[in-house]
Biotite code that builds the C-alpha atoms (Angstrom):
import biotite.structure as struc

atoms = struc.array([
    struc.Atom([0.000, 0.000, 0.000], chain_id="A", res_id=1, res_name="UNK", atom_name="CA", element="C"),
    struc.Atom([1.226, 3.273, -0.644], chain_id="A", res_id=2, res_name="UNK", atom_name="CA", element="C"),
    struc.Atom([1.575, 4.450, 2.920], chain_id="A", res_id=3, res_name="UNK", atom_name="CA", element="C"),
    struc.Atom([3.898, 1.205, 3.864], chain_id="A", res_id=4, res_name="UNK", atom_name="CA", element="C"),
    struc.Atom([6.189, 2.134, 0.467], chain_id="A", res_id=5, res_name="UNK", atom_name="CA", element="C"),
    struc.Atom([6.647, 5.415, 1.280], chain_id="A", res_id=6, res_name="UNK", atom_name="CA", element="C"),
    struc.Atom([6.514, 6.343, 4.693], chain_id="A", res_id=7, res_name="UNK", atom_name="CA", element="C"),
    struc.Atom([6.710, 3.482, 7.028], chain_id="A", res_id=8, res_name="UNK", atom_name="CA", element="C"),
    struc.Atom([10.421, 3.886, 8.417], chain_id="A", res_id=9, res_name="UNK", atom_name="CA", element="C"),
    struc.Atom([10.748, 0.285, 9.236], chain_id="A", res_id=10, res_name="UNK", atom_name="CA", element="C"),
    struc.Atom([9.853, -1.136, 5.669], chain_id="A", res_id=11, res_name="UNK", atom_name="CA", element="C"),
    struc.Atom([11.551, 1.430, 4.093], chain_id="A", res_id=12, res_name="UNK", atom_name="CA", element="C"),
    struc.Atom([14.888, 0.861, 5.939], chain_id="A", res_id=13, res_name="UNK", atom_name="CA", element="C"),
    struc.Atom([14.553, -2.993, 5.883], chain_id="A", res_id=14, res_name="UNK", atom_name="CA", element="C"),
    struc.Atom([13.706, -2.830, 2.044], chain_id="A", res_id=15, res_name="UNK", atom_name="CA", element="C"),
    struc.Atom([16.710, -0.912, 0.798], chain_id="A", res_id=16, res_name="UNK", atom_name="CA", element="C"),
    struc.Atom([19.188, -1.927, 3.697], chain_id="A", res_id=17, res_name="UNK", atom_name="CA", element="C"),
    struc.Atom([21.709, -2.770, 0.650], chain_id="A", res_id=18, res_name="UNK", atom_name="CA", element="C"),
    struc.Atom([21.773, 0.911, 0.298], chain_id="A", res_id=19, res_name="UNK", atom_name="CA", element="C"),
    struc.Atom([20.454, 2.624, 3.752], chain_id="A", res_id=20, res_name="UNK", atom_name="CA", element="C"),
    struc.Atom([22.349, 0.408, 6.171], chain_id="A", res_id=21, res_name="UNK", atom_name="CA", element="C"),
    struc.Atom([25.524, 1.947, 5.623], chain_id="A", res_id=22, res_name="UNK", atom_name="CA", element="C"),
    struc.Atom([24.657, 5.402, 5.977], chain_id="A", res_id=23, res_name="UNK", atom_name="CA", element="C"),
    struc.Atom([22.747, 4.910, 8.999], chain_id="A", res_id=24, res_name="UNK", atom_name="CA", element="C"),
    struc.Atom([24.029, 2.344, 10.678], chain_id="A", res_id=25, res_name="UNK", atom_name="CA", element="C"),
    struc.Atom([25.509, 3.475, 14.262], chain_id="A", res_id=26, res_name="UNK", atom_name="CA", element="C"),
    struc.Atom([23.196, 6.775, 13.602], chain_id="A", res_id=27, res_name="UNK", atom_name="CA", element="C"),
    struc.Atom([19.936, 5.671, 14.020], chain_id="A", res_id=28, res_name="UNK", atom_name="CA", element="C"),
    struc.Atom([19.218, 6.372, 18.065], chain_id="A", res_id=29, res_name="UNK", atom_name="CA", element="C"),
    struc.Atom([15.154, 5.657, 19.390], chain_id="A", res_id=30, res_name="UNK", atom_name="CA", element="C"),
    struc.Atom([14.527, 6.229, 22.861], chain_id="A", res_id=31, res_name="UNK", atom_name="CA", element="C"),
    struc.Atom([10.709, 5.371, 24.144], chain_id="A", res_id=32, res_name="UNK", atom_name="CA", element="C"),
    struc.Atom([9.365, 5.546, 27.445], chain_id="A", res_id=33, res_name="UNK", atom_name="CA", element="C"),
    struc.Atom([8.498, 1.556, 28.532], chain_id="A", res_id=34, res_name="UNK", atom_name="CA", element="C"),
    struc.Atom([4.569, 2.658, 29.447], chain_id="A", res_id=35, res_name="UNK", atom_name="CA", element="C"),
    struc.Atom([4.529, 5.939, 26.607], chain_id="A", res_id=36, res_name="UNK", atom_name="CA", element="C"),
    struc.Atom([0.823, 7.688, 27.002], chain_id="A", res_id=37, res_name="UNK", atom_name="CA", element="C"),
    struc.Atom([0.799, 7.075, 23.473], chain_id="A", res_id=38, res_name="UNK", atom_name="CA", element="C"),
    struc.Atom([1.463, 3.478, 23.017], chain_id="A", res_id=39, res_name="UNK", atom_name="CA", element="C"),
    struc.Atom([4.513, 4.341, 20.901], chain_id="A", res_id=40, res_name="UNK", atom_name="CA", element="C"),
    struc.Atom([6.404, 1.871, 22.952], chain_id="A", res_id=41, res_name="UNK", atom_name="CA", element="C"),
    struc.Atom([4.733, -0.799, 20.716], chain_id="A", res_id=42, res_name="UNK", atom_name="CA", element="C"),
    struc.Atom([5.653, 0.332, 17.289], chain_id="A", res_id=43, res_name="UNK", atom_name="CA", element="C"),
    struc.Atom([9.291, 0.748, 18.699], chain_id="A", res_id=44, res_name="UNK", atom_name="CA", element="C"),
    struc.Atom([9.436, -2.831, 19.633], chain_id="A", res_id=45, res_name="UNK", atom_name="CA", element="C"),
    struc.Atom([8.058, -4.040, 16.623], chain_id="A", res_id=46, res_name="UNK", atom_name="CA", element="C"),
    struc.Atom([10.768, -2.285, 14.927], chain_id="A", res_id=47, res_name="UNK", atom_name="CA", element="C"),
    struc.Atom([13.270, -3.260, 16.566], chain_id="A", res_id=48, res_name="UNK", atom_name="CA", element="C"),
    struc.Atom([11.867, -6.926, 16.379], chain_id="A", res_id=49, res_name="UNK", atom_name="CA", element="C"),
    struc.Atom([11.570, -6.537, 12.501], chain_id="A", res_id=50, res_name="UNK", atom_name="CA", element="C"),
    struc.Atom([15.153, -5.276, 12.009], chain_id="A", res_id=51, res_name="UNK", atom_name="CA", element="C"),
    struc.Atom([16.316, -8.129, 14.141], chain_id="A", res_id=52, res_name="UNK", atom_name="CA", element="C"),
    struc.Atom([14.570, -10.555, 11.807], chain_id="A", res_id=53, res_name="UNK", atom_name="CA", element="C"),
    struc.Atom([15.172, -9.277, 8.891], chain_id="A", res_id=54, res_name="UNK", atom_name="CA", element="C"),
    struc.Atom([18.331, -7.683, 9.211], chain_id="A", res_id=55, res_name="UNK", atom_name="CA", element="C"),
    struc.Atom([20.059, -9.833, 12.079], chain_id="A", res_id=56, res_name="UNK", atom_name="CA", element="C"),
    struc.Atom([21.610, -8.220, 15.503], chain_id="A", res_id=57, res_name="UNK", atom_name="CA", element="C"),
    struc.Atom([24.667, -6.461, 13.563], chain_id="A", res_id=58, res_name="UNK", atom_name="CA", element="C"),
    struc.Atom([21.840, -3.699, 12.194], chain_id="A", res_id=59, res_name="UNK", atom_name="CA", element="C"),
    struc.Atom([23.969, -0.616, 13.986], chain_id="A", res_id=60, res_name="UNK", atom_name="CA", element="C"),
    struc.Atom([20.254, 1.327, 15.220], chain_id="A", res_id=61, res_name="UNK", atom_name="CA", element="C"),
    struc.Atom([19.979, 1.295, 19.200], chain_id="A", res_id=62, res_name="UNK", atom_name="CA", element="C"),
    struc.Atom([16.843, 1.106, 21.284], chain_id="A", res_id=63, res_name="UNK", atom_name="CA", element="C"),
    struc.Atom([16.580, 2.034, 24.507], chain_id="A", res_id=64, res_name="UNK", atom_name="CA", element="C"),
    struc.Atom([13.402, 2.159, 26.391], chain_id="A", res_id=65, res_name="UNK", atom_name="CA", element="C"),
    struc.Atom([12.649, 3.889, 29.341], chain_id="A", res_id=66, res_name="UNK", atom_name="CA", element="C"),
    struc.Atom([11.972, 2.346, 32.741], chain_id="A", res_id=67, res_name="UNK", atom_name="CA", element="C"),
    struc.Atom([12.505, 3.538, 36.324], chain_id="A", res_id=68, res_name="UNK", atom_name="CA", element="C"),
    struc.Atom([12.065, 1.171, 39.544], chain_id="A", res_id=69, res_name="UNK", atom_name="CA", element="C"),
    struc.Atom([10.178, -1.210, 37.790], chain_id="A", res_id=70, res_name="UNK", atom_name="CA", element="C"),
    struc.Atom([7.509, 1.365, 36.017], chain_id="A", res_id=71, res_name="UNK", atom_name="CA", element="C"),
    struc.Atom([8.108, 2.476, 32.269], chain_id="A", res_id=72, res_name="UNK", atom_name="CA", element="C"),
    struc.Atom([8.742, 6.047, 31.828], chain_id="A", res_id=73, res_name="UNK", atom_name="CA", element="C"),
    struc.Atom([5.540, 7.738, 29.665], chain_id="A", res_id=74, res_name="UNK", atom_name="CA", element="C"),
    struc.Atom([5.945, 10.297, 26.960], chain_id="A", res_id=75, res_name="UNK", atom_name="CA", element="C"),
    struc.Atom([9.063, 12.335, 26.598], chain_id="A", res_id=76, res_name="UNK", atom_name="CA", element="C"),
    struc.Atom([11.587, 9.923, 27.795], chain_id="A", res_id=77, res_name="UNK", atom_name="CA", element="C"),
    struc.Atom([14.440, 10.798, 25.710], chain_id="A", res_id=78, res_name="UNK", atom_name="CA", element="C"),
    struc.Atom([17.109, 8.537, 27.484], chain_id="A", res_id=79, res_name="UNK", atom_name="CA", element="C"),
    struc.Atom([18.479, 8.565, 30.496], chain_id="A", res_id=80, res_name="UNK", atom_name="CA", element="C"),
    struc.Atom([19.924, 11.206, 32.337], chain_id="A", res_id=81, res_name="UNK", atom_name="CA", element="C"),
    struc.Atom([22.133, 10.536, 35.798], chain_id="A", res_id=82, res_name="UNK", atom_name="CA", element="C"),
    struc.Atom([22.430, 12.678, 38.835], chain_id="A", res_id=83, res_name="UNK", atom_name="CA", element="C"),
    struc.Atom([25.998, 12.806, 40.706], chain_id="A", res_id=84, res_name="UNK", atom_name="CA", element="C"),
    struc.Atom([25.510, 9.284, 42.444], chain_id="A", res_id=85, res_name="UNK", atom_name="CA", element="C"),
    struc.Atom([24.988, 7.301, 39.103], chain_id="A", res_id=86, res_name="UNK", atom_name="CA", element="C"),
    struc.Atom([21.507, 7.037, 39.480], chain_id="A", res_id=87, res_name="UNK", atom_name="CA", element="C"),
    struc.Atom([18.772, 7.652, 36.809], chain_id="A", res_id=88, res_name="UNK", atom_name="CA", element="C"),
    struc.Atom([16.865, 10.841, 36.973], chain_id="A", res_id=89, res_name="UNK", atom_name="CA", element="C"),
    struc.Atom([12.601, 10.666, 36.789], chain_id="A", res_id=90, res_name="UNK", atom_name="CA", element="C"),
    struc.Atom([11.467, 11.733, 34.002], chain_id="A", res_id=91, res_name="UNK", atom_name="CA", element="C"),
    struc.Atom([10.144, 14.573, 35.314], chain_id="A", res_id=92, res_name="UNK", atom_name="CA", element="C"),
    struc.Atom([13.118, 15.928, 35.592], chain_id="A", res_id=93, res_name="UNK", atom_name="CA", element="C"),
    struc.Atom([14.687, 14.613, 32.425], chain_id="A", res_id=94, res_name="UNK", atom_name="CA", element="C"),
    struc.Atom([12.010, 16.661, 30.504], chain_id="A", res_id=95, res_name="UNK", atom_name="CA", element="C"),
    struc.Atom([12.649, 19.754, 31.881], chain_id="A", res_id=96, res_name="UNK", atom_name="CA", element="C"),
    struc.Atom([15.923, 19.795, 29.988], chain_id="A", res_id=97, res_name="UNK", atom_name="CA", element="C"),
    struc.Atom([13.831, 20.052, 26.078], chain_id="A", res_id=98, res_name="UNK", atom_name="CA", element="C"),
    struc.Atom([15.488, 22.486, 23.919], chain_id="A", res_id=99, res_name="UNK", atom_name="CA", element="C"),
    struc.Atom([12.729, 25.195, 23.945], chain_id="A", res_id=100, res_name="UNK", atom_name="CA", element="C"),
])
């Protein structure tokens, strides 16, 4: 369908690997809160899960998703951020630090 061919990231990326997978490999960086308001956490696992079978673990795009003492962080979780101990800030704080 014409929305998968042109702007569904995943097929896009797994379709032309031969000639996407170099420039982006290693530059590709998703970050997703474990319980996002949005759900997105799903279609960022299913990616993930479709490059790995399609593409195999050497694939060069990192996921990282977001939980804190046992709960997923929600929208906005851009990655982890540490205080001076080591230990991962709430994301409540995190998002304080958008670019405005």
């Amino acid at each position: 369908n014409h929305w998968k061919e042109n702007y569904d990231l995943a097929n896009i990326l797994v379709r032309d690997w031969e000639t996407l997978g170099p420039k982006v490999s290693g530059r590709l960086h998703f970050a997703v809160g474990g319980s996002d308001s949005f759900y997105l956490d799903n279609a960022v696992y299913d990616f993930q899960q479709l490059l790995l079978s399609e593409i195999g673990e050497d694939h060069g795009v990192t996921f990282e998703f977001g939980a804190h003492q046992g709960l997923g962080f929600q929208h906005c979780f851009r990655g982890y951020e540490y205080d001076e101990n080591g230990e991962p800030l709430p994301n409540s704080i995190t998002r304080l630090t958008y670019p405005q």
